[in-house]
TORTORTI-815423 format. One record per residue (C-alpha): z, x, y; residue number from 1; residue in three letters. Coordinates in steps of 0.2 Angstrom, whole numbers. Layout:
up | east | north | i | aa
Z | X | Y | NUM | ALA .
...
//
This chain:
up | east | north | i | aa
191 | -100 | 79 | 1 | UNK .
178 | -97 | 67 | 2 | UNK .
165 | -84 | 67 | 3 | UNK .
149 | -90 | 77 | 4 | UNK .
135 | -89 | 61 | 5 | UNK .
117 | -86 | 66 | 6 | UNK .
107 | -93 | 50 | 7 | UNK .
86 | -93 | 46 | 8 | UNK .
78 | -110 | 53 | 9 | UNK .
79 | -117 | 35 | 10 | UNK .
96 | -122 | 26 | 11 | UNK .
97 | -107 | 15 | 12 | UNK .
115 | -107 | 12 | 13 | UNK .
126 | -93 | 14 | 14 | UNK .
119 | -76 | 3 | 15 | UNK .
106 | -78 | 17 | 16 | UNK .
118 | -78 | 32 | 17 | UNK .
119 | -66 | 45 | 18 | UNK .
134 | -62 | 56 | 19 | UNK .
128 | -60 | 74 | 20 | UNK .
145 | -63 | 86 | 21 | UNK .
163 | -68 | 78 | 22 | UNK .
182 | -67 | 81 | 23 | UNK .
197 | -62 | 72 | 24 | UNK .
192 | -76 | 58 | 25 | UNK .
182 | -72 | 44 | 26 | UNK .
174 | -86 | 35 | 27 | UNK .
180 | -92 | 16 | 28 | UNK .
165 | -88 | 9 | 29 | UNK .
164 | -70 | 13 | 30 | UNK .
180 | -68 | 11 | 31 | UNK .
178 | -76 | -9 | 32 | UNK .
162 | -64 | -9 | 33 | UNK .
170 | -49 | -5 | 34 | UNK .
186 | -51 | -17 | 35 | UNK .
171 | -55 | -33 | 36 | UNK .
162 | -38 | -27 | 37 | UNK .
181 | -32 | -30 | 38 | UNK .
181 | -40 | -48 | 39 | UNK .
161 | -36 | -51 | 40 | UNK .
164 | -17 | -49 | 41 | UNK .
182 | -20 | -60 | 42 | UNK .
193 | -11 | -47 | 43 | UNK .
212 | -13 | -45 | 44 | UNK .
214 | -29 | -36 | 45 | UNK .
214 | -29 | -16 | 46 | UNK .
228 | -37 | -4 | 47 | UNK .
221 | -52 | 7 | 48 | UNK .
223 | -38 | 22 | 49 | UNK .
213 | -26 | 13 | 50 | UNK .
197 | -38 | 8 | 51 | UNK .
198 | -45 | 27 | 52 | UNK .
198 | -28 | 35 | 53 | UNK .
184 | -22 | 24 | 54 | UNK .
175 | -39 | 27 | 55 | UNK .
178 | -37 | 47 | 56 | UNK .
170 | -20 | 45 | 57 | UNK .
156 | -25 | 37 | 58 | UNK .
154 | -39 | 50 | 59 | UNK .
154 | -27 | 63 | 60 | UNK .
145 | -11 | 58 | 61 | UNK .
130 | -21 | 47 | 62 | UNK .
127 | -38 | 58 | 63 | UNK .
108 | -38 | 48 | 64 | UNK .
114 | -36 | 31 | 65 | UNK .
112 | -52 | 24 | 66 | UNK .
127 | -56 | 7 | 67 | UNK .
109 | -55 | -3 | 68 | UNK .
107 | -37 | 4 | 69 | UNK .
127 | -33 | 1 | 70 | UNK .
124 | -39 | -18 | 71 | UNK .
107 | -27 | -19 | 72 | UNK .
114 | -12 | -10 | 73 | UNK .
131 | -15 | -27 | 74 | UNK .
119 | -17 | -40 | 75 | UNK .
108 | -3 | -34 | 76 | UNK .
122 | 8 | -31 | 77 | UNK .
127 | 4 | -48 | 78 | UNK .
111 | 7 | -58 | 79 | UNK .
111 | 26 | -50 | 80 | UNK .
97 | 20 | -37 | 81 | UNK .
106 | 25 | -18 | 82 | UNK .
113 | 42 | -12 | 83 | UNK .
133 | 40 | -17 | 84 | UNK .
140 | 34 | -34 | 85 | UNK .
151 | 20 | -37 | 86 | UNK .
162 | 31 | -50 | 87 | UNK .
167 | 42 | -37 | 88 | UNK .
178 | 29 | -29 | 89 | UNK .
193 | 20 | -38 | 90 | UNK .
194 | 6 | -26 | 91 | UNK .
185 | -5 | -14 | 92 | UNK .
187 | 3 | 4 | 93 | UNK .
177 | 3 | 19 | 94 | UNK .
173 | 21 | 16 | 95 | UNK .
167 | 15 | -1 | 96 | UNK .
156 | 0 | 9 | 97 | UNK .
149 | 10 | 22 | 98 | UNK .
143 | 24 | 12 | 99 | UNK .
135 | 11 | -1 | 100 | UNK .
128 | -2 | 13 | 101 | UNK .
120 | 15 | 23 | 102 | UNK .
113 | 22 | 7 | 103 | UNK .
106 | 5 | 6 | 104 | UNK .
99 | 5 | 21 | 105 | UNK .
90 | 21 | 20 | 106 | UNK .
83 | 15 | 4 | 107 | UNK .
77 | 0 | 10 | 108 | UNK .
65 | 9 | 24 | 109 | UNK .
60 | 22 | 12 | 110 | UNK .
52 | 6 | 2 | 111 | UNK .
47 | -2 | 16 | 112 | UNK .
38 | 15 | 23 | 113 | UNK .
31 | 17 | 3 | 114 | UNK .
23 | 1 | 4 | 115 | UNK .
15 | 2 | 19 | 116 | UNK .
7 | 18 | 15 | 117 | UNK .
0 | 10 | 0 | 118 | UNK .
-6 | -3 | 12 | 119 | UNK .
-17 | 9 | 22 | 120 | UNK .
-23 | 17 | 6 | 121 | UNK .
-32 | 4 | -1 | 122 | UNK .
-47 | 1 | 5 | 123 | UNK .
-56 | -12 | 16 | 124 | UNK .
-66 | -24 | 7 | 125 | UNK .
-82 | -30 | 17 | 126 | UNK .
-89 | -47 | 8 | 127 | UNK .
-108 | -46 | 9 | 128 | UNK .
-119 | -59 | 8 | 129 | UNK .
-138 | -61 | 3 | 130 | UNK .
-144 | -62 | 20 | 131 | UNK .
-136 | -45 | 24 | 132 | UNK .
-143 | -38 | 8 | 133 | UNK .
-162 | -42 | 14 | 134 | UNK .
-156 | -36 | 32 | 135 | UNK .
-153 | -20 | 26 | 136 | UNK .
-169 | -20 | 17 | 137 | UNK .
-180 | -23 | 30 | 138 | UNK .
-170 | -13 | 43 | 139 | UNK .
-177 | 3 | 31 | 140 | UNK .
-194 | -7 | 28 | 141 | UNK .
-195 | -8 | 47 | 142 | UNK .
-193 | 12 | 51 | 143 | UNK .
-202 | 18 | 32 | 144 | UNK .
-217 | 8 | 41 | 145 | UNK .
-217 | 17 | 57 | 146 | UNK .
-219 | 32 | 46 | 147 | UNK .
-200 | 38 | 52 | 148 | UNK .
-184 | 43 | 43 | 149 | UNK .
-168 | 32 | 45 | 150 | UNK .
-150 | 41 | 51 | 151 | UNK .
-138 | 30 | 43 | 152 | UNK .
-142 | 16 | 32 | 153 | UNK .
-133 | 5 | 19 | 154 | UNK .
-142 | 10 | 5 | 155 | UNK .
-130 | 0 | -8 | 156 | UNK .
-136 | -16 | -1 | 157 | UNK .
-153 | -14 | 0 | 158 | UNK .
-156 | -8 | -15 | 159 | UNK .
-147 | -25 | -22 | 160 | UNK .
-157 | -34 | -14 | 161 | UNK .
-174 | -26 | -21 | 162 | UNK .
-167 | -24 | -37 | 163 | UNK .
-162 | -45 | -36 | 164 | UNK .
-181 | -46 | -29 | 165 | UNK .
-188 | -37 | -40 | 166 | UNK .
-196 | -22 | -30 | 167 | UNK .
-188 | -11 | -39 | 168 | UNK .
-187 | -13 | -58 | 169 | UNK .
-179 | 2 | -68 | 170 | UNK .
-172 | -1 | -87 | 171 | UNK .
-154 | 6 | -90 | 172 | UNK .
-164 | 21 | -98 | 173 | UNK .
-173 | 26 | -85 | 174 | UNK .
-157 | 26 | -73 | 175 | UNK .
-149 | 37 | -83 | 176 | UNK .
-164 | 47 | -83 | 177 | UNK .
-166 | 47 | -65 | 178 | UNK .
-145 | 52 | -63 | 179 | UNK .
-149 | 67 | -74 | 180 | UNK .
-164 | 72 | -62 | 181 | UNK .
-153 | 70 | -49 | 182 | UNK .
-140 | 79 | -54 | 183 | UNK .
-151 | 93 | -56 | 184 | UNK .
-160 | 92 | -40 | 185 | UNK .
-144 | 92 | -33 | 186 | UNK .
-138 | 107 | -40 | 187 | UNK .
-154 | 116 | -35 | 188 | UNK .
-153 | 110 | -17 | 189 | UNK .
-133 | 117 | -17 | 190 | UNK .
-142 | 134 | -26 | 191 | UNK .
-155 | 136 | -10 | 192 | UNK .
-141 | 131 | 3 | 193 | UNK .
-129 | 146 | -4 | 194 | UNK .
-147 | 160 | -2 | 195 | UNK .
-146 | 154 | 11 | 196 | UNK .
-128 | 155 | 18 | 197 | UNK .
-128 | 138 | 23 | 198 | UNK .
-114 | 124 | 20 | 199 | UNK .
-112 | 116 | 3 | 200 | UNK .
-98 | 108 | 5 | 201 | UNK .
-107 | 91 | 6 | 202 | UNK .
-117 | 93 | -9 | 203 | UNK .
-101 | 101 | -18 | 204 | UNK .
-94 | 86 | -15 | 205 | UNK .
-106 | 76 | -20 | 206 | UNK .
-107 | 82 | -37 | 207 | UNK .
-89 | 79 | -41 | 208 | UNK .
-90 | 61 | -38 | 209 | UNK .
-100 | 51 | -52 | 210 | UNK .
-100 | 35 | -40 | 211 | UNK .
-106 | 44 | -24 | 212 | UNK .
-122 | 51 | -35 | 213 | UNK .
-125 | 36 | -40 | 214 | UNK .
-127 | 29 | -21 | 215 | UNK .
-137 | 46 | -19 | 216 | UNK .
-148 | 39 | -33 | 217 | UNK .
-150 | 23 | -26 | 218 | UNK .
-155 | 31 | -9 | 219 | UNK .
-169 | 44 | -17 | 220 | UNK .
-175 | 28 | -29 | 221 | UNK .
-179 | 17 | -12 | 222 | UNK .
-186 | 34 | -3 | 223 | UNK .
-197 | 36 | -18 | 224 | UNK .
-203 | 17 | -14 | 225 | UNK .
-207 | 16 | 1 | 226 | UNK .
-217 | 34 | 2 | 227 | UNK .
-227 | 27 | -11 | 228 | UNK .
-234 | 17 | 0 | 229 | UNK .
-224 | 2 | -6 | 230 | UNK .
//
């Protein structure tokens, strides 16, 4: 009776086969597979017995390990990249297997983990569009009128949006003009904050951050505007 094979919904042929429940059979295609890992790695030629024990045990201790996986986990182990060496061995044995297939294993969730923390690292990108650039403008517009300071406000995307309008018109000169300035005011704010033993670490960041002055710029810019009566 032949090994009952569990496969992925599309014919994928067999480096993509799993082995989920069998018997005492193992199927000609492993068993060819195991004998050209044999020959791949040039070890001393293995009895039938041998490659069928060795392919029983792979059966049974790594049912998830696809051929594909069992060819990655070789040539990894080969090229220096898993916890054991191929050179310490002088023959293919399930001790050989086992410690190559769970080496692999560990590598594999180490990746897995790497890219997902990479994942979370990047950050989430918010498409705006035009109508939540003029949103943002007139939600300032709105309190600057009442003669009141906004809490929180996205700055970035009201200034666009004047910028795009034309309420604000600065040359590249006089942007870099108005960084400099900032940068100093900055740096004075910071000065009276330590006289005065209060926290800086705001402002210290702040300063060490080209992107985040320029936001700070932006804000002071449409600040200016509006208590100029514009």
């Amino acid at each position: 009776m032949k090994p009952i094979l569990k496969q992925t919904e599309t014919e994928v042929g067999i480096n993509e086969t799993k082995f989920y429940k069998f018997s005492s059979e193992v199927p000609n295609e492993f068993f060819n597979f195991i004998d050209m890992i044999n020959t791949a790695l040039d070890l001393p030629q293995l009895e039938e017995t041998q490659i069928m024990l060795i392919a029983k045990f792979i059966m049974y201790e790594f049912t998830t390990l696809t051929m594909k996986d069992i060819e990655n986990a070789i040539f990894k182990a080969k090229a220096g990249k898993l916890d054991c060496n191929p050179a310490d061995y002088n023959k293919l044995s399930i001790d050989f297997i086992g410690r190559v297939l769970n080496s692999y294993q560990e590598y594999k969730k180490k990746e897995q983990l790497k890219i997902k923390l990479e994942q979370e690292k990047e950050p989430l990108k918010i498409e705006y569009t035009p109508d939540d650039e003029k949103e943002a403008y007139l939600f300032l517009k709105g309190i600057y009128d009442k003669g009141q300071e906004p809490f929180i406000a996205n700055w970035n995307l009201a200034f666009k949006f004047m910028e795009e309008n034309n309420l604000i018109n600065l040359s590249n000169d006089e942007k870099q003009i108005f960084f400099e300035m900032t940068i100093e005011d900055l740096k004075a704010e910071m000065q009276e904050l330590k006289v005065k033993k209060k926290n800086i670490h705001r402002l210290k960041s702040l300063l060490n951050d080209k992107e985040l002055i320029k936001q700070e710029c932006r804000k002071r810019i449409i600040i200016k505007h509006f208590k100029n009566g514009n």
